[in-house]
C-alpha positions as a Markdown table, in Angstrom:
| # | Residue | x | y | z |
|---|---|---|---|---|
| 1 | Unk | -7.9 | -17.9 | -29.6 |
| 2 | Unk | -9.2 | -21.3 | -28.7 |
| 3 | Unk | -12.5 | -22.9 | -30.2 |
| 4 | Unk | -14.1 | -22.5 | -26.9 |
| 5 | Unk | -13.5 | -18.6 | -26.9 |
| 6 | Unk | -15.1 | -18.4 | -30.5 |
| 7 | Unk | -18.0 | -20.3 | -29.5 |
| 8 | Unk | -18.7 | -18.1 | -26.9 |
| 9 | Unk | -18.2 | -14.8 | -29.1 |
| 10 | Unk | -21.0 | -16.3 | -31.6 |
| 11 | Unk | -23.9 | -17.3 | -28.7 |
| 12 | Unk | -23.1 | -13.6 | -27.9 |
| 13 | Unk | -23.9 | -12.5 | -31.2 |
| 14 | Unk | -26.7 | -14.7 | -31.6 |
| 15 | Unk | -28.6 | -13.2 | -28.7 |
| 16 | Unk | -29.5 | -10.1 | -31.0 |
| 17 | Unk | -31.9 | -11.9 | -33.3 |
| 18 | Unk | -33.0 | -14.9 | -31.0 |
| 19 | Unk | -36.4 | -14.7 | -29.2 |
| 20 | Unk | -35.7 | -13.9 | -25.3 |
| 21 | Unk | -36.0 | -17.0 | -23.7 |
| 22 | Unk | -33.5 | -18.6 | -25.9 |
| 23 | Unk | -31.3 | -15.6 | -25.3 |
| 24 | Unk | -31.6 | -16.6 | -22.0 |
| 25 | Unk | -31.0 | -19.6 | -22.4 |
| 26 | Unk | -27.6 | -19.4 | -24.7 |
| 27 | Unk | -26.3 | -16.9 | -21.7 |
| 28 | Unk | -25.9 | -19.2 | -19.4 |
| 29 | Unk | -23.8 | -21.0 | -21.8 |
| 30 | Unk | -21.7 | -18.2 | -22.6 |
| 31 | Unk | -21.0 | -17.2 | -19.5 |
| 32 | Unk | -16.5 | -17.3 | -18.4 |
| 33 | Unk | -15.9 | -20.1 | -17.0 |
| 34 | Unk | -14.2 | -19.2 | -13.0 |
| 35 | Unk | -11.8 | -20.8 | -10.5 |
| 36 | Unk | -10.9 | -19.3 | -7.3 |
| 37 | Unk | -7.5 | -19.9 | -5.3 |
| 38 | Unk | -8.1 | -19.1 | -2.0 |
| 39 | Unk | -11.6 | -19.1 | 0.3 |
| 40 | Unk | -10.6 | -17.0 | 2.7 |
| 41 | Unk | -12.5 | -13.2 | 3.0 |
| 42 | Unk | -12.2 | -11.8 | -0.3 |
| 43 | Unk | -12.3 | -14.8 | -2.2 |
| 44 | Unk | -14.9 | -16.3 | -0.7 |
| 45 | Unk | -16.4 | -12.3 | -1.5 |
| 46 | Unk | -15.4 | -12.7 | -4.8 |
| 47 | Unk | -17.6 | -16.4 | -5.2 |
| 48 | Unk | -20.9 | -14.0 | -4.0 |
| 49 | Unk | -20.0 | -11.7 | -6.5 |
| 50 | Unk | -20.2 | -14.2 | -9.3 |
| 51 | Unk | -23.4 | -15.9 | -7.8 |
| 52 | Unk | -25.0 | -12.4 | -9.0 |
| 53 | Unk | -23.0 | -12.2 | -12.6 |
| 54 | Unk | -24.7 | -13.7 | -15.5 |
| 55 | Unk | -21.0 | -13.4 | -17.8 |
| 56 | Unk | -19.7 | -15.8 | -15.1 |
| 57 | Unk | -20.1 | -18.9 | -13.7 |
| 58 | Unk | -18.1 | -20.3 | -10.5 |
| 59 | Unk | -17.1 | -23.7 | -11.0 |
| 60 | Unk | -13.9 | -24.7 | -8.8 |
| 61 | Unk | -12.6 | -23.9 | -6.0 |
| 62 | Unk | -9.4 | -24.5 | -3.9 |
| 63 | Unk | -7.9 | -23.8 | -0.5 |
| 64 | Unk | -6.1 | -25.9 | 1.9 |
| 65 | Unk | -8.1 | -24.7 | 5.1 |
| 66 | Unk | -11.5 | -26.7 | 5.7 |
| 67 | Unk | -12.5 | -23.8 | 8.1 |
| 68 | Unk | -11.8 | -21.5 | 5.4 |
| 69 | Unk | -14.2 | -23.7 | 3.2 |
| 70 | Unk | -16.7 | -24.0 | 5.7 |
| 71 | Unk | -17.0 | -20.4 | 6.4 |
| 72 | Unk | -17.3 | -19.4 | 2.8 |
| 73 | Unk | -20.3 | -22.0 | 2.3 |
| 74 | Unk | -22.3 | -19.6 | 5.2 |
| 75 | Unk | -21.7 | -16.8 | 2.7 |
| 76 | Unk | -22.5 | -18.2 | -0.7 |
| 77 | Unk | -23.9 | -21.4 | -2.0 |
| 78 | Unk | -21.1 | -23.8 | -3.5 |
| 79 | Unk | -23.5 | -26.4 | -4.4 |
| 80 | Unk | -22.7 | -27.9 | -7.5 |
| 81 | Unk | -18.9 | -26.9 | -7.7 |
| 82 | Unk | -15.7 | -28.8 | -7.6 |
| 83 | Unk | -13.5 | -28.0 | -4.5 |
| 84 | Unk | -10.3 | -29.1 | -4.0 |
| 85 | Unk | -7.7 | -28.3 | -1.7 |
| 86 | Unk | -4.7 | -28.3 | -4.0 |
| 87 | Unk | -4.9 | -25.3 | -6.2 |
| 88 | Unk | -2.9 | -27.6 | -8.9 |
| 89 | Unk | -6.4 | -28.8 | -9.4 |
| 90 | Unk | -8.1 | -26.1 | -10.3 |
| 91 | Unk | -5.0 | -24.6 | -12.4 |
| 92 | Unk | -5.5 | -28.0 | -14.7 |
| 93 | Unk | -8.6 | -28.1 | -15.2 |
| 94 | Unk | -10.5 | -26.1 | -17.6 |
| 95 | Unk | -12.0 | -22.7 | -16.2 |
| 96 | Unk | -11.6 | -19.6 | -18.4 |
| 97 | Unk | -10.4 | -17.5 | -15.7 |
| 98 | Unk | -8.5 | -17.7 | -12.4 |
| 99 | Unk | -9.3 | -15.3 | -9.4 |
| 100 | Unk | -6.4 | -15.2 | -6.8 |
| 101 | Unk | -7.1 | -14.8 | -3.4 |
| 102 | Unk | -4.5 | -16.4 | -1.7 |
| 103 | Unk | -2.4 | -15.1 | 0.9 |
| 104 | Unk | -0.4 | -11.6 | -0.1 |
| 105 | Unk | 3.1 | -13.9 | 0.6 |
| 106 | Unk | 2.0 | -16.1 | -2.1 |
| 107 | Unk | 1.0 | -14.0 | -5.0 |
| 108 | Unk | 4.4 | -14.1 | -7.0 |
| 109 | Unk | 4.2 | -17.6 | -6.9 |
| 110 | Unk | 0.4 | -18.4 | -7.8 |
| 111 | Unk | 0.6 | -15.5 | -10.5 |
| 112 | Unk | 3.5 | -17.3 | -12.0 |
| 113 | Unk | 1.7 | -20.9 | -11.9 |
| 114 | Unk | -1.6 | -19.4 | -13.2 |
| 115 | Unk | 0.6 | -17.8 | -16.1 |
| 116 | Unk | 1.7 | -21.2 | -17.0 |
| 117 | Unk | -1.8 | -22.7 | -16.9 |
| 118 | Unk | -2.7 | -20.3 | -19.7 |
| 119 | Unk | -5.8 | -19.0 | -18.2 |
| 120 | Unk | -7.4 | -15.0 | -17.7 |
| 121 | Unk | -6.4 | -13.9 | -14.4 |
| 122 | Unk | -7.7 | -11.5 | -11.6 |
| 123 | Unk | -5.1 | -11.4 | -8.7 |
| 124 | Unk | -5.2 | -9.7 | -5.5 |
| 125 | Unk | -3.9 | -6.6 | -5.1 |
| 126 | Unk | -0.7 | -6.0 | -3.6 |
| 127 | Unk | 1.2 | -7.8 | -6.3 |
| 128 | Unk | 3.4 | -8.7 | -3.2 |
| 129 | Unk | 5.0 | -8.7 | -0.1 |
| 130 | Unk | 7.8 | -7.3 | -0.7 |
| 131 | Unk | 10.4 | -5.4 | -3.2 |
| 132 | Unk | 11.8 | -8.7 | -4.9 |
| 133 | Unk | 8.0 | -10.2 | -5.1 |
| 134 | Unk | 6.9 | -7.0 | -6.7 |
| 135 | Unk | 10.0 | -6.5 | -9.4 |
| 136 | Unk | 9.1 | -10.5 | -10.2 |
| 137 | Unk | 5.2 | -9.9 | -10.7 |
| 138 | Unk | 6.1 | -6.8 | -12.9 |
| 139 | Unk | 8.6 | -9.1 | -14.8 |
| 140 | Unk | 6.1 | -11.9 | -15.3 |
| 141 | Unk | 3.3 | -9.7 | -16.3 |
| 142 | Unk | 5.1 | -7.7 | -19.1 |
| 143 | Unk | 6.2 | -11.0 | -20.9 |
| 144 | Unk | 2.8 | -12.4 | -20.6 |
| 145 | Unk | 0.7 | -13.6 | -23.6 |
| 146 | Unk | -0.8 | -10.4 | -25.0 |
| 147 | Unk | -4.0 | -12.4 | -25.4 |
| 148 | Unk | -4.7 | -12.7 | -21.8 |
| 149 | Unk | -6.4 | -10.9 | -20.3 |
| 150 | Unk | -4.7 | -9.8 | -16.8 |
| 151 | Unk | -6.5 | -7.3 | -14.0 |
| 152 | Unk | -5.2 | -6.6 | -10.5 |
| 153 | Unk | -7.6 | -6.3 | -7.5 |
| 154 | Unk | -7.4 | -2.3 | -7.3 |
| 155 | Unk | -11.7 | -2.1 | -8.2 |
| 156 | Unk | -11.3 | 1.8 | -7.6 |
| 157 | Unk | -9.8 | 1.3 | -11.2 |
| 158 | Unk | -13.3 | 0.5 | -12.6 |
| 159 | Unk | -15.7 | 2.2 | -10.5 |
| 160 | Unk | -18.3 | 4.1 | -12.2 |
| 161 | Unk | -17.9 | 6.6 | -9.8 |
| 162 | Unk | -14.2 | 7.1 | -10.3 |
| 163 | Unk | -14.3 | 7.5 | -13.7 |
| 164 | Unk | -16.8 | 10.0 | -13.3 |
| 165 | Unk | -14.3 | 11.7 | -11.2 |
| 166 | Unk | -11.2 | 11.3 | -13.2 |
| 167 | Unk | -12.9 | 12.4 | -16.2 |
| 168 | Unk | -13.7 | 15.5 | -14.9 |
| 169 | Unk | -10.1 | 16.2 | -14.1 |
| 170 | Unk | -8.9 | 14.9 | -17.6 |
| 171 | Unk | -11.4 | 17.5 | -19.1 |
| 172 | Unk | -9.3 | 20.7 | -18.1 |
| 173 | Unk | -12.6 | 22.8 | -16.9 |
| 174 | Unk | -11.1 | 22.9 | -13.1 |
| 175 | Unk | -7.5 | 23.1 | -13.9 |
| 176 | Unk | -4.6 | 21.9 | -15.9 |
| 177 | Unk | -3.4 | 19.5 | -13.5 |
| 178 | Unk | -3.5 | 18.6 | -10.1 |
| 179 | Unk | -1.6 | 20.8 | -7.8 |
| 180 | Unk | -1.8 | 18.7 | -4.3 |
| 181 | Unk | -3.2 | 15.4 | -3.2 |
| 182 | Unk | -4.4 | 13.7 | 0.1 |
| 183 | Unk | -5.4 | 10.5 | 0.8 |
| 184 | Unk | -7.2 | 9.3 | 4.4 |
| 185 | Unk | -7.5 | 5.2 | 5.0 |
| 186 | Unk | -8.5 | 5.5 | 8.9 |
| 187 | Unk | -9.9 | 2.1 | 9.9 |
| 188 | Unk | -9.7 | -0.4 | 12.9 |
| 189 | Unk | -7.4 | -3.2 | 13.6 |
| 190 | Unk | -5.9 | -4.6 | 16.8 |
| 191 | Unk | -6.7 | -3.3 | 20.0 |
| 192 | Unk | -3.0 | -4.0 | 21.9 |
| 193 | Unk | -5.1 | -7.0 | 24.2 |
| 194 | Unk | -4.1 | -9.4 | 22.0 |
| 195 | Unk | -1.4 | -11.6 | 23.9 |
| 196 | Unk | 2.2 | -11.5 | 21.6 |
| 197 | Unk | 3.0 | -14.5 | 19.8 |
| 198 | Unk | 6.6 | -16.0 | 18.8 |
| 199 | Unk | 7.3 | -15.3 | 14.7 |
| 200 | Unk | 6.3 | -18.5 | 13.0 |
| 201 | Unk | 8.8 | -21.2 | 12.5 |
| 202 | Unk | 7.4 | -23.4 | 10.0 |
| 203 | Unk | 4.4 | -23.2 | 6.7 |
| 204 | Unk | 1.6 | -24.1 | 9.0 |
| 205 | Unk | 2.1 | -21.5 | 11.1 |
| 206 | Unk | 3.6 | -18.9 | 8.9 |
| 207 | Unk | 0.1 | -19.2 | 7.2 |
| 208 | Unk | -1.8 | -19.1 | 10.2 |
| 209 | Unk | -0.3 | -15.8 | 11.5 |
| 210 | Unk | 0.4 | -14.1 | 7.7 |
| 211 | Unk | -1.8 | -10.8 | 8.7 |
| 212 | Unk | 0.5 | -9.7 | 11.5 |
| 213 | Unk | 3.9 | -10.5 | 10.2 |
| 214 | Unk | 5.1 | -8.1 | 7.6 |
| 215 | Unk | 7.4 | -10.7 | 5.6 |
| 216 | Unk | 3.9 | -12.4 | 4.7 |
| 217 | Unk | 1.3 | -9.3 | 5.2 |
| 218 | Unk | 3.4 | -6.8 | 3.7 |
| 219 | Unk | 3.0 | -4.2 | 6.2 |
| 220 | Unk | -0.2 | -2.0 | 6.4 |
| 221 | Unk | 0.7 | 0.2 | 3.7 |
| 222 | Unk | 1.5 | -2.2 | 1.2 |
| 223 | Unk | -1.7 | -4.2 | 1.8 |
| 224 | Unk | -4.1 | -2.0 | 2.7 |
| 225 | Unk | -3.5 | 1.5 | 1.7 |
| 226 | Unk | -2.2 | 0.3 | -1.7 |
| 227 | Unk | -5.5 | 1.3 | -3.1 |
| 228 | Unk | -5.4 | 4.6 | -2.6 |
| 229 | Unk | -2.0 | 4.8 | -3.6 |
| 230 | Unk | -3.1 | 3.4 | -7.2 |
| 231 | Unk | -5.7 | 6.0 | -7.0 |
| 232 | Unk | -2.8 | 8.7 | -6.4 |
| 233 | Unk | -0.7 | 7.3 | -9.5 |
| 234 | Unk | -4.1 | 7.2 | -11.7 |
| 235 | Unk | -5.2 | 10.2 | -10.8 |
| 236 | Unk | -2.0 | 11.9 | -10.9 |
| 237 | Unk | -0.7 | 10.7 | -14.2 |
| 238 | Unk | 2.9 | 9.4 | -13.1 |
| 239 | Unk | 4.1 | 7.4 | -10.4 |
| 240 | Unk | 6.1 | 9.1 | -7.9 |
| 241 | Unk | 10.0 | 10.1 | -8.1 |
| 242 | Unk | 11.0 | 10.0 | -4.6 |
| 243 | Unk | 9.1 | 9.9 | -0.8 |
| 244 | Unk | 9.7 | 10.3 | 3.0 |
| 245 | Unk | 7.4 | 9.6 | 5.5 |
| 246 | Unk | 7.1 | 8.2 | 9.5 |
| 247 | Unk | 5.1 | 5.7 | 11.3 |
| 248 | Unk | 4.7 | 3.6 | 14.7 |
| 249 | Unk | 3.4 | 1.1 | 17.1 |
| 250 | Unk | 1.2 | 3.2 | 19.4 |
| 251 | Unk | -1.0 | 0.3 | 20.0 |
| 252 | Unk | -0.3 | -3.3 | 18.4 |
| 253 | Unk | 1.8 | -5.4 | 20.6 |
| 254 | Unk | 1.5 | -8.5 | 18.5 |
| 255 | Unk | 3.7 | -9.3 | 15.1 |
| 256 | Unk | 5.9 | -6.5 | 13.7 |
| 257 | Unk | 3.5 | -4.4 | 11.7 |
| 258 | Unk | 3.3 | -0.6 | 12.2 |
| 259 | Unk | -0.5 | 0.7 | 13.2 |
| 260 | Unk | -0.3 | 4.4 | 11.9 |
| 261 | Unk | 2.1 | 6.1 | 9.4 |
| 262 | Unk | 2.3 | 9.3 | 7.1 |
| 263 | Unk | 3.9 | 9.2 | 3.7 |
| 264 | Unk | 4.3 | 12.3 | 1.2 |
| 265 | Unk | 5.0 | 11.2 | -2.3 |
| 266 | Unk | 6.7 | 13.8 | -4.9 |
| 267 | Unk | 5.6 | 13.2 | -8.5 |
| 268 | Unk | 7.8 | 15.9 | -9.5 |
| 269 | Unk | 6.0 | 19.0 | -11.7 |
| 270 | Unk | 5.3 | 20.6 | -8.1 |
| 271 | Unk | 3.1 | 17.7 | -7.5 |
| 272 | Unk | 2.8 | 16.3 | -3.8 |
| 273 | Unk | 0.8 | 13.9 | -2.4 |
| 274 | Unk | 0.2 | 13.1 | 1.5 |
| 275 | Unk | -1.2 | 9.7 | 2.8 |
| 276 | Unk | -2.3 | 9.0 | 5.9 |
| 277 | Unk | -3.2 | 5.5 | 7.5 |
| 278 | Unk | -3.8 | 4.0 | 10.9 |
| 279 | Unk | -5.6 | 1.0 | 12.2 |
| 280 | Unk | -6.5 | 2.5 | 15.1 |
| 281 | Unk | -9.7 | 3.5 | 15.1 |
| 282 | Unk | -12.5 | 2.2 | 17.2 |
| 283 | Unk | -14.9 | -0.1 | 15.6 |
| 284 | Unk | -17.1 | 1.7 | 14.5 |
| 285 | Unk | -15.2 | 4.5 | 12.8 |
| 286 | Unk | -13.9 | 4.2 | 9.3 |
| 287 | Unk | -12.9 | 7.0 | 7.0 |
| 288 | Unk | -11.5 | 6.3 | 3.3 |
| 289 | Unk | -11.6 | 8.9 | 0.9 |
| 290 | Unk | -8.9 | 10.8 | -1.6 |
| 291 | Unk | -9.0 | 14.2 | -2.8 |
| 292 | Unk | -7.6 | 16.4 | -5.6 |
| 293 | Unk | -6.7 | 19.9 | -5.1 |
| 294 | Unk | -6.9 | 21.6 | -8.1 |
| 295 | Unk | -7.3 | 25.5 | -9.6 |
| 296 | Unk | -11.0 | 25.7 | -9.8 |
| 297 | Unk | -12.2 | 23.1 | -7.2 |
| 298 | Unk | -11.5 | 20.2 | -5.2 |
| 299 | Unk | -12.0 | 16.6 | -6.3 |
| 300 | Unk | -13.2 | 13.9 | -3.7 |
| 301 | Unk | -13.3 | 10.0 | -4.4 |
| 302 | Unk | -14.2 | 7.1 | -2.3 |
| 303 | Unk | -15.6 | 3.7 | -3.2 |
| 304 | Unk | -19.2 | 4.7 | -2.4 |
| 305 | Unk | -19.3 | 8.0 | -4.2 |
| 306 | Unk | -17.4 | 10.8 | -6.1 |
| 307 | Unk | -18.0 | 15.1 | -5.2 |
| 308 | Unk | -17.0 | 17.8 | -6.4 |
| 309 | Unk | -16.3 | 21.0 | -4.2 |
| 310 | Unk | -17.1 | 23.7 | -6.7 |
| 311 | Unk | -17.8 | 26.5 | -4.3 |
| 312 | Unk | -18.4 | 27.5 | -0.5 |
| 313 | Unk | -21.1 | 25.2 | 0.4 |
| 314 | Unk | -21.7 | 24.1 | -3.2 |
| 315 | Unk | -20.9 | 20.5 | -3.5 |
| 316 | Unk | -22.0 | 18.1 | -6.3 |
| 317 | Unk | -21.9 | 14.5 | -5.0 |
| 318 | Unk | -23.0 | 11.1 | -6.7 |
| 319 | Unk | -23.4 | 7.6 | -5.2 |
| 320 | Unk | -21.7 | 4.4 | -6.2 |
| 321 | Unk | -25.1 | 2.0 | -7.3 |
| 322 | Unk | -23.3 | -0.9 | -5.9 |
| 323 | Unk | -19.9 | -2.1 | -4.5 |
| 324 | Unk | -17.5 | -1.0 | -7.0 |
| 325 | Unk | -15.9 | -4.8 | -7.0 |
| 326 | Unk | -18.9 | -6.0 | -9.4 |
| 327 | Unk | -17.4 | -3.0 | -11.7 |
| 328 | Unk | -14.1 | -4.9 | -11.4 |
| 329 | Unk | -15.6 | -8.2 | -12.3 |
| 330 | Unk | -17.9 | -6.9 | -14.9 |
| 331 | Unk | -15.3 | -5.4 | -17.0 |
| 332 | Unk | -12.9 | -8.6 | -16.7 |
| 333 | Unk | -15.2 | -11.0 | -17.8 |
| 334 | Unk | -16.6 | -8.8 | -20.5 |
| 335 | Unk | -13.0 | -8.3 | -22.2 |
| 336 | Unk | -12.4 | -12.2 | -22.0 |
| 337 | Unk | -16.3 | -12.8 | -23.9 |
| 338 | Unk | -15.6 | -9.3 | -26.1 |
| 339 | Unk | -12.1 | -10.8 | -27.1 |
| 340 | Unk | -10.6 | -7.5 | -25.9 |
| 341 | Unk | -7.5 | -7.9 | -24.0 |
| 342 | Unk | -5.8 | -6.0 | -21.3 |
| 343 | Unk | -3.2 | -6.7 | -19.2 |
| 344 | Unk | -2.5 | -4.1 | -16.1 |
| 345 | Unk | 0.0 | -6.5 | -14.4 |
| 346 | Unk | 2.7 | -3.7 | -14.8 |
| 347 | Unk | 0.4 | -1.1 | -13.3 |
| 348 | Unk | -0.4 | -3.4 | -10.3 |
| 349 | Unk | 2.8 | -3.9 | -9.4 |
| 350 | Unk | 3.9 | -0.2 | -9.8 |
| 351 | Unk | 1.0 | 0.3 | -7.3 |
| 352 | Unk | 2.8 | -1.9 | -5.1 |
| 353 | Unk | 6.1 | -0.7 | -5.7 |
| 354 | Unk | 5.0 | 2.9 | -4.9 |
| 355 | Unk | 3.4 | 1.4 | -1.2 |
| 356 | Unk | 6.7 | 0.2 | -0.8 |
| 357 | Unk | 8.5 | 3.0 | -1.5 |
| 358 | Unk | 6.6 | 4.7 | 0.7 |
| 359 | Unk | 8.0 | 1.9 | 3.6 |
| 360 | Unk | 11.1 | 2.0 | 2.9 |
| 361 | Unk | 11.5 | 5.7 | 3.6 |
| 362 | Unk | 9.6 | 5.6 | 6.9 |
| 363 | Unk | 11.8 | 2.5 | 7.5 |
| 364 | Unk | 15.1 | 4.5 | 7.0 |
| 365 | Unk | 13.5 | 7.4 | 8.5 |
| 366 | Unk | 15.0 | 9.7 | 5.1 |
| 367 | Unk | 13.8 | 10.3 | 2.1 |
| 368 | Unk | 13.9 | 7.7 | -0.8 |
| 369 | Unk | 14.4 | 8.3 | -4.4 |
| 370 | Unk | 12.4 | 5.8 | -7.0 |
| 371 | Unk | 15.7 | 5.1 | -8.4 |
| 372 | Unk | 17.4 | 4.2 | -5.1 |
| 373 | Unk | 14.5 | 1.6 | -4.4 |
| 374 | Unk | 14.7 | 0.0 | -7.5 |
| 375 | Unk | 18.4 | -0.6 | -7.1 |
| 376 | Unk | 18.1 | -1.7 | -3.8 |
């Protein structure tokens, strides 16, 4: 580990016998140093975050949009760091930590470069577009330095209120395993107003229009439902052997993406889980949750609270205390100052790979074996 990171592990120490305000003082100082790649929503989400988290402190910033920039200043103050808008910047200067944010199309790419720089990365779930992005990422993340520390953008990993849930599974008192799972991401999206528009033909406007073309977005189920798909392979235990599953347009007229689909995944051991996902809900209505079926109750998760169905009418329920990202962030920057690595680069991109699994049998309209995916 570098001087700097040994330094920080002693003002951490030091805090036990100084008096309070010098504490306070010396964390300030200790706090992970942060760059962002990309302003756009969850990045510029990502630079509130850290306005709250005394382990880190937002220094640089870079995208290539001045909109982008502009609308993340009406979010969160970015008085007093460096923005540029070539991420090369920020990659060579000398932040701890990158957070990507950038565009689902380029995270192969910018998870590569930010390798290279050497620094602690938090990427953006899905690890990528598509099936070569993904195997890439995977490929890259298993070879990385073992003392980086590496966490994908999937926060129902860290919430409080998962782990509450997952540990009561792991404990055996409600079953031995989980018999059947179902996931339900119901949200809104387009309406079918919007006018069609021509697939891009060059950078400027592949990046403009990268949410409604699947080479770039990644389809729905790769970008969006991905989460509960990582929840299906934690909660599981395994990721799944094979999958079939259908989808449509019933309402999106622009780009190429589907707006509703249905996937079951086989884990094998008599294990099934179904997911379904649609963006066509009104405004209004949103409904994300995942639940586990097992001998002696039922299992719910969600990133606002966990329950357990333990009888007819007898439900035990507890509430997230906060967005479940600032779990996310906590636990990252606490390994980097705690000098306790982990790298779930591989796990990320198995997420992904199971989302697009799940495509490529709605795609071919059969099922689809693990194996056949991976060869393909």
């Amino acid at each position: 580990m570098n001087t700097k990171s040994i330094t920080r592990r002693g003002l951490i120490r030091s805090t036990a016998v100084m008096p309070f305000a010098a504490a306070a003082g010396s964390a300030a100082n200790s706090a992970v140093t942060v760059g962002i790649i990309g302003l756009g929503g969850r990045g510029s989400s990502h630079a509130r975050h850290l306005a709250s988290l005394p382990q880190a402190k937002l220094v640089s910033v870079a995208d290539v949009s001045d909109a982008s920039i502009e609308r993340a200043r009406e979010k969160v103050s970015l008085d007093g760091v460096k923005i540029h808008k070539d991420l090369n910047d920020v990659l060579a200067s000398d932040v701890d930590a990158l957070i990507i944010a950038t565009p689902v199309y380029m995270h192969p790419d910018h998870f590569e470069l930010a390798l290279k720089s050497g620094k602690h990365i938090y990427i953006e779930k899905p690890a990528a577009a598509d099936l070569a992005g993904a195997k890439k990422v995977m490929r890259l993340a298993d070879a990385a330095p073992r003392h980086l520390n590496i966490t994908f953008g999937y926060q129902q990993r860290h919430g409080k209120v998962y782990h509450a849930a997952k540990n009561l599974i792991d404990s055996g008192s409600i079953g031995s395993k989980v018999n059947l799972a179902h996931s339900h991401f119901l949200k809104s999206g387009m309406t079918g107003k919007e006018p069609a528009r021509p697939a891009p033909t060059n950078e400027k406007e592949q990046l403009e229009q990268w949410k409604i073309w699947r080479a770039t977005y990644g389809e729905i189920i790769t970008e969006t439902f991905c989460h509960n798909i990582d929840c299906l392979n934690w909660f599981i235990g395994s990721r799944p052997q094979k999958a079939i599953g259908t989808g449509g347009r019933a309402v999106m007229k622009v780009g190429d993406l589907l707006d509703h689909l249905n996937v079951t995944f086989d884990y094998g051991n008599d294990t099934q889980a179904n997911l379904v996902g649609s963006y066509l809900s009104p405004s209004f209505y949103r409904e994300v949750y995942e639940r586990y079926f097992l001998d002696g109750g039922v299992v719910e998760t969600a990133r606002g609270y966990w329950k357990y169905h333990r009888g007819r009418n007898d439900i035990v329920e507890e509430k997230s205390p906060h967005d479940i990202t600032i779990d996310a962030l906590e636990e990252f920057f606490g390994r980097i100052l705690d000098d306790k690595p982990a790298n779930t680069g591989v796990r990320g991109a198995e997420s992904t790979l199971t989302a697009l699994l799940g495509q490529m049998a709605i795609d071919r309209k059969e099922e689809v074996t693990w194996d056949e995916m991976m060869a393909s």
